[in-house]
Every structure is written in C-alpha cells, then in structure tokens.
C-alpha positions in Angstrom: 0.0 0.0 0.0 1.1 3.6 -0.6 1.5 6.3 2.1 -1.2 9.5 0.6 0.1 12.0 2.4 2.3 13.2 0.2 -0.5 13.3 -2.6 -1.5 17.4 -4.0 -4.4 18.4 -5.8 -4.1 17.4 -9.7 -1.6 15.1 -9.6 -2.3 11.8 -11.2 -2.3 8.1 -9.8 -2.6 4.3 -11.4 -4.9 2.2 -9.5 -5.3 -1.3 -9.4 -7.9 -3.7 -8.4 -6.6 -7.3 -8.7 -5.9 -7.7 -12.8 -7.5 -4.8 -13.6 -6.5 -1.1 -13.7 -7.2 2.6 -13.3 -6.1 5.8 -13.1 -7.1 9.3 -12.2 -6.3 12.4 -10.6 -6.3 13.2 -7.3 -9.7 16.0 -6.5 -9.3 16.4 -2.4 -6.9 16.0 0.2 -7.7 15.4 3.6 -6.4 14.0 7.2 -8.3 11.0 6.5 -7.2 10.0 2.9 -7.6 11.4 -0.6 -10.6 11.2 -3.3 -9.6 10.0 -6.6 -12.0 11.2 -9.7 -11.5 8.6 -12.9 -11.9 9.6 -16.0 -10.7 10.1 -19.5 -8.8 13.3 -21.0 -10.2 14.4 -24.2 -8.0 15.6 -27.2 -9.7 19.0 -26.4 -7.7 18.8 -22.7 -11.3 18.4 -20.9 -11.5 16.0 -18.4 -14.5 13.4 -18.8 -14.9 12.3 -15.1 -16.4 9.2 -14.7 -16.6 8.6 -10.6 -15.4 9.8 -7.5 -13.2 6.8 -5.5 -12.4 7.8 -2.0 -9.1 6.5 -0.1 -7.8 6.4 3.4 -4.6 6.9 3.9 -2.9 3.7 3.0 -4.5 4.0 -0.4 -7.0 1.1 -0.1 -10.1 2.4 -1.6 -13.6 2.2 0.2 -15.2 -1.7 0.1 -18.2 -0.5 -2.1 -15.6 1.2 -4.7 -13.8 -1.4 -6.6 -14.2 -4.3 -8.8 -16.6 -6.9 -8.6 -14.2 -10.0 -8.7 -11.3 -8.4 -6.7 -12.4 -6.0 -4.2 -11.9 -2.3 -3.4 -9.4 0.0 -5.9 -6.0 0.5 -4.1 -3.3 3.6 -5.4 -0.1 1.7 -6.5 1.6 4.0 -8.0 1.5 8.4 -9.0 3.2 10.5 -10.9 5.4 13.5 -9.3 
C-alpha cells in the first residue's frame, strides 16, 4: 500500500484492483485520505470524469468502490 500524504491536488495516480486497472487524478486532500475522480482526457484537454473513489490513507479504496471479482481500488503507484 502507498502512504497518501504526500498526494497534491491534480496530480495523477494508477490504481489497481486485482488484474484490472485505473487511473485518475487526485480532486481532495484530507487527514483522512484522498478522493480519486476517474476519468478520460479528451484531445480537447477536458476531463470526462467518470466517478469519485475515496481512499484512506494507505491508499486502499472504500469496500463498495472497486471491482466486482477483486475488491476495493488501491493507489499503486503516482506520478510526481
């Protein structure tokens, strides 16, 4: 799992849920964690946000916000 507190505003992260994937940017940061908005960037540079993950501070997603056949989303990995 990945420490959060040294996640800003904007910056994106890669997600993972067992074998699948995910990645997004990170919306709000607070004591308790971080929320996560998913999406898509359009070639116009608009984001097309598709839902808002929340995640404590570990980076383990809520249970209800994941994958079906693996579980809750976790951060694995951001870029500085």
């Amino acid at each position: 799992m990945m420490d959060t507190k040294t996640l800003v505003v904007g910056q994106y992260v890669h997600l993972r849920s067992g074998c699948y994937g995910d990645s997004g940017r990170v919306v709000r940061v607070t004591p308790d964690g971080v929320d996560v908005q998913t999406g898509v960037m359009q070639n116009d540079g608009t984001w097309n946000a598709h839902e808002l993950l929340h995640f404590d501070n570990n980076g383990k997603g809520c249970n209800d916000e994941g994958t079906y056949e693996c579980g809750p989303w976790e951060i694995v990995e951001f870029d500085g």
